[in-house]
N, CA, C and O of each residue as an XYZ file, in Angstrom:
360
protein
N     101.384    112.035     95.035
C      99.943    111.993     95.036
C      99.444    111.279     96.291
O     100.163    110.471     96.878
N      98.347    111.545     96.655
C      97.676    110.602     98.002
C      96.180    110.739     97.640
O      95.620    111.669     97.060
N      95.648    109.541     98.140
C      94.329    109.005     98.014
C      93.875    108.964     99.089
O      94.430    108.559    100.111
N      92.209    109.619     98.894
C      91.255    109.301     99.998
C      90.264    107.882     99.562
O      89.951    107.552     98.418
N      89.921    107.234    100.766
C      89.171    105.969     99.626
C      88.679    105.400    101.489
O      89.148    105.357    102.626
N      87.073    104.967    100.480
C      86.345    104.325    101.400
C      86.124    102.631    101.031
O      85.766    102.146     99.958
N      86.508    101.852    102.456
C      86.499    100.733    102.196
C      84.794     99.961    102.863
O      83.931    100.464    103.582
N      84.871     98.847    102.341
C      83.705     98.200    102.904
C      83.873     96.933    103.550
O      84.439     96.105    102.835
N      83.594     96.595    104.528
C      83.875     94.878    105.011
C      83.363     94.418    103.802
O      82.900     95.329    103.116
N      83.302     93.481    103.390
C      82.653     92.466    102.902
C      81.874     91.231    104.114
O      81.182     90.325    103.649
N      81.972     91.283    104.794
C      81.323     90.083    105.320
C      80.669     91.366    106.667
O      79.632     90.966    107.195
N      81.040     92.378    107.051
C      80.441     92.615    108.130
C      79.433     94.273    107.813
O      78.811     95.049    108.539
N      79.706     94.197    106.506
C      79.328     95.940    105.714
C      79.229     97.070    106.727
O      78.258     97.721    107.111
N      80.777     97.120    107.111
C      80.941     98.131    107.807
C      81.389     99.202    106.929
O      81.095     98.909    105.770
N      82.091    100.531    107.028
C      82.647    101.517    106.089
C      83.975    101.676    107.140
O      83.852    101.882    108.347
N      85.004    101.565    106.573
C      86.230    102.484    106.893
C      86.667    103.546    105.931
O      86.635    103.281    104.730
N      87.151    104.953    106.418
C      87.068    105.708    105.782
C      89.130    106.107    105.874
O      89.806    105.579    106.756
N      89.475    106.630    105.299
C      91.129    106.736    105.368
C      91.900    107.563    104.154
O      91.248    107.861    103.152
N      93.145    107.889    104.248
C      94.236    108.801    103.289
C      95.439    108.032    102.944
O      95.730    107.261    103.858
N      96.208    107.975    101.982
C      97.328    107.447    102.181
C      98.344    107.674    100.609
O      97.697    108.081     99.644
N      99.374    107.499    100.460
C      99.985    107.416     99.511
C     100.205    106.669     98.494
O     100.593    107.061     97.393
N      99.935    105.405     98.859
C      99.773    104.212     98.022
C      98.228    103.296     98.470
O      97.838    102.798     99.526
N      97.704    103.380     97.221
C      96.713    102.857     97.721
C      96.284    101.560     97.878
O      95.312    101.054     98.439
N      97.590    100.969     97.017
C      97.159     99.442     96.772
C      97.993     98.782     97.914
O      97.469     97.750     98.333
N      99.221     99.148     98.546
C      99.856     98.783     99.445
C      98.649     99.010    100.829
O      98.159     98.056    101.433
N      98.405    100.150    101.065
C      97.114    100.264    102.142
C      95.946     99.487    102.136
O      95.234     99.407    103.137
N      95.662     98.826    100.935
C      94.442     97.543    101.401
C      94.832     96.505    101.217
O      94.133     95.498    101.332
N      95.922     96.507    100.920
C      96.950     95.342    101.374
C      97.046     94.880    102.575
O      97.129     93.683    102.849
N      97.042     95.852    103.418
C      97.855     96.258    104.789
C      96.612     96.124    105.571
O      96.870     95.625    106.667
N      94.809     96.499    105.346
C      93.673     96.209    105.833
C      93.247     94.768    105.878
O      92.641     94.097    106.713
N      93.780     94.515    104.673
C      92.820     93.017    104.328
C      94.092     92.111    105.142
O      93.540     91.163    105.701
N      95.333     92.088    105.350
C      96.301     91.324    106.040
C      96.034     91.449    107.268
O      96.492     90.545    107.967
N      95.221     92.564    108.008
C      95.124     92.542    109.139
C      95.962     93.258    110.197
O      96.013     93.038    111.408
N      96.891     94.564    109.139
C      97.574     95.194    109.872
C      97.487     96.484    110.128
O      98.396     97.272    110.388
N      95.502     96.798    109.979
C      95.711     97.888    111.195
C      94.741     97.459    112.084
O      93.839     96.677    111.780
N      94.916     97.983    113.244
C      94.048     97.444    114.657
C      92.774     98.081    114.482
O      91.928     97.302    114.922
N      92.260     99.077    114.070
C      90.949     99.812    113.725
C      90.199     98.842    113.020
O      89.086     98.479    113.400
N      90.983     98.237    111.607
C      90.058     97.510    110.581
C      90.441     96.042    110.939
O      89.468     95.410    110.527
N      91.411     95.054    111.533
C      91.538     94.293    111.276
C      90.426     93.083    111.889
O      90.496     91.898    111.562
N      89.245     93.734    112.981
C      88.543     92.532    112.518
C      87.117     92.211    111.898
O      86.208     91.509    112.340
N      87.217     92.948    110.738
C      86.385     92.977    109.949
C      86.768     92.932    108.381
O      86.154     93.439    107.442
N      88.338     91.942    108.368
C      88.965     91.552    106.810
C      88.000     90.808    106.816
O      87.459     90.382    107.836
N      87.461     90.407    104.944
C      87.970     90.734    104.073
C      87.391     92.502    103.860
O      86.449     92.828    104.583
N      87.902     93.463    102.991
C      87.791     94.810    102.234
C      87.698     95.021    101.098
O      88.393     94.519    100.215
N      86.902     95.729    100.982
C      86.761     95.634     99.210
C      86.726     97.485     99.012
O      86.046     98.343     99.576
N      87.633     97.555     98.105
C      87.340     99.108     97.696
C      86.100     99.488     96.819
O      85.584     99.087     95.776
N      85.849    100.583     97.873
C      84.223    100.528     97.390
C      84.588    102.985     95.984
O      84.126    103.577     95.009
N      85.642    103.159     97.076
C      85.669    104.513     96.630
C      86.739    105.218     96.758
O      87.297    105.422     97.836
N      87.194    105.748     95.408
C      88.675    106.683     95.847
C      88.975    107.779     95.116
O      88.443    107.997     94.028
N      89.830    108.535     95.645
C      90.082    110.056     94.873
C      91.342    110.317     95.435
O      91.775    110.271     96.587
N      92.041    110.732     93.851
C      93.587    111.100     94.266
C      93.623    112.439     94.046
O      92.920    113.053     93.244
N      94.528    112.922     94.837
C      94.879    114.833     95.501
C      96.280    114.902     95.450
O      97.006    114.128     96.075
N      96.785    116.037     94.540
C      97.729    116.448     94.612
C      98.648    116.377     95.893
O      99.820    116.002     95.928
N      97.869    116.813     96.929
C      98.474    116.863     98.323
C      97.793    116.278     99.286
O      96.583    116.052     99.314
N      98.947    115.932    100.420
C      98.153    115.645    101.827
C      97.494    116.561    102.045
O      96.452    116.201    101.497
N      97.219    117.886    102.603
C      96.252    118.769    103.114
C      95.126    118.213    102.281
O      94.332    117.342    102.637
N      95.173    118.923    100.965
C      93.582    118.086    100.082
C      93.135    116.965    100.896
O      92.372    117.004    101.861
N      93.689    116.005    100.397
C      93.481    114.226    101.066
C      92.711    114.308    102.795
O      91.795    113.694    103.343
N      93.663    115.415    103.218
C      93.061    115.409    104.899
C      91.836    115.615    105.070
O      91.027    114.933    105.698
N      91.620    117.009    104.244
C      90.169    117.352    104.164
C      89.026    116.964    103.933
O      87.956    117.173    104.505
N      89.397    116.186    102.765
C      88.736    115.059    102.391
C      88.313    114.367    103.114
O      87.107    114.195    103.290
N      89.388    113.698    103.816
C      89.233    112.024    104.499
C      88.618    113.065    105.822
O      88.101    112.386    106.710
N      88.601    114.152    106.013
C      87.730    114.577    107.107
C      86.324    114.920    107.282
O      85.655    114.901    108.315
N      85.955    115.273    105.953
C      85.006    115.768    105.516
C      83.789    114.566    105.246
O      82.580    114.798    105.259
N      84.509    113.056    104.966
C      83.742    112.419    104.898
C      83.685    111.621    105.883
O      82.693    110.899    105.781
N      84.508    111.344    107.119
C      84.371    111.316    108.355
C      83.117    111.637    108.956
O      82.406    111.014    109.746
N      83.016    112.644    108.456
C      81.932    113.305    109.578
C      80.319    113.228    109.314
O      79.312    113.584    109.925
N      80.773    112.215    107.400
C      79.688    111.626    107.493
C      79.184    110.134    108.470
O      79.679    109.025    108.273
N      78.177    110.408    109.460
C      77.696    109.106    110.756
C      76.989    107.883    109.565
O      77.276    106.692    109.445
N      76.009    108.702    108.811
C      75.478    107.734    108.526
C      75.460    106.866    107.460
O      75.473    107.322    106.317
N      75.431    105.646    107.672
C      75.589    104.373    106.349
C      75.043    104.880    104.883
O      75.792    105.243    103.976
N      73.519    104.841    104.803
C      72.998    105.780    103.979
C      73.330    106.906    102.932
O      73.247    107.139    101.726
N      73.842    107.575    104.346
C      74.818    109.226    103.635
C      75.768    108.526    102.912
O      75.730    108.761    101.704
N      76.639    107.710    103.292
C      78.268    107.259    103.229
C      77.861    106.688    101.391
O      78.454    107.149    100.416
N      76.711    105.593    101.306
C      76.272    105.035    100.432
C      75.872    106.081     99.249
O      76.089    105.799     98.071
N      75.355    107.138     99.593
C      74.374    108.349     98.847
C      75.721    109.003     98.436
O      75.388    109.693     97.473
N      77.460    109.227     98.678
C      78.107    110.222     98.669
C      78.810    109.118     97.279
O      79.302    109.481     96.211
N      78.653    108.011     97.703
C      79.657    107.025     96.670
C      78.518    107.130     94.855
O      78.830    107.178     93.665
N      77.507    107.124     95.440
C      76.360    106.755     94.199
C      76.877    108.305     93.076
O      76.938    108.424     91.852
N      77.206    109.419     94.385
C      76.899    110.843     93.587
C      77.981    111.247     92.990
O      78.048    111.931     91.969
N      79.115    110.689     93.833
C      80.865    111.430     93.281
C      81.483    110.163     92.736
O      82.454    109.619     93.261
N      80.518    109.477     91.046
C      81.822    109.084     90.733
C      82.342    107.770     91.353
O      83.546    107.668     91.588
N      81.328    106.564     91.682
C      81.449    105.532     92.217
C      82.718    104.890     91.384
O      82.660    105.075     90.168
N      83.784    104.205     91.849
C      84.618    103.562     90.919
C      84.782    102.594     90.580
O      85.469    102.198     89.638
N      84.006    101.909     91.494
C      83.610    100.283     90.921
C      84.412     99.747     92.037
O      84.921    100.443     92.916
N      84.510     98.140     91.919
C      85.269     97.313     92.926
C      86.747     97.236     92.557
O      86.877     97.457     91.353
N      87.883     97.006     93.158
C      88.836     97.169     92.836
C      89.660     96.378     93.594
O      88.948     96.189     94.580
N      90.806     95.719     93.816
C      91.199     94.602     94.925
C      92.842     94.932     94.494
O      92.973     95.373     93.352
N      93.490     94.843     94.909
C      95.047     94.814     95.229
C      95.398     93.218     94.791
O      94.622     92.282     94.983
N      96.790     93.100     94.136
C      97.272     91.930     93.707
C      96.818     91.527     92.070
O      97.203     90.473     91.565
């Protein structure tokens, strides 16, 4: 299985958007500071996620909402599909 899931700074309310196989190991891996895209805007809070049979699904996904620019939109897509609440690793 692989997950698409949108994260949120907490202190800087930015959005990172991403795919991966494990999802709890991957905001593990944000909030520790080990990817260079997100790491300086730890702490993360999972704001949104959806699991897909497959990577292709997941890609599309995590592309599709990519290409949402704006905060607003990003906010308006979480309210409509199924918000999942906060969620934290550990």
């Amino acid at each position: 299985m692989y997950w698409v899931y949108i994260l949120e700074s907490e202190i800087y309310k930015k959005y990172y958007i991403g795919q991966t196989e494990d999802l709890e190991a991957r905001l593990e891996r944000h909030n520790k500071g080990r990817n260079i895209s997100t790491r300086a805007y730890v702490p993360w809070k999972l704001k949104w996620w959806k699991e897909f049979g497959t990577r292709s699904e997941a890609v599309k996904m995590e592309t599709r909402l990519k290409s949402i620019k704006k905060r607003d939109n990003i906010e308006k897509f979480v309210l409509q599909n199924n918000f999942r609440g906060i969620a934290q690793s550990g």
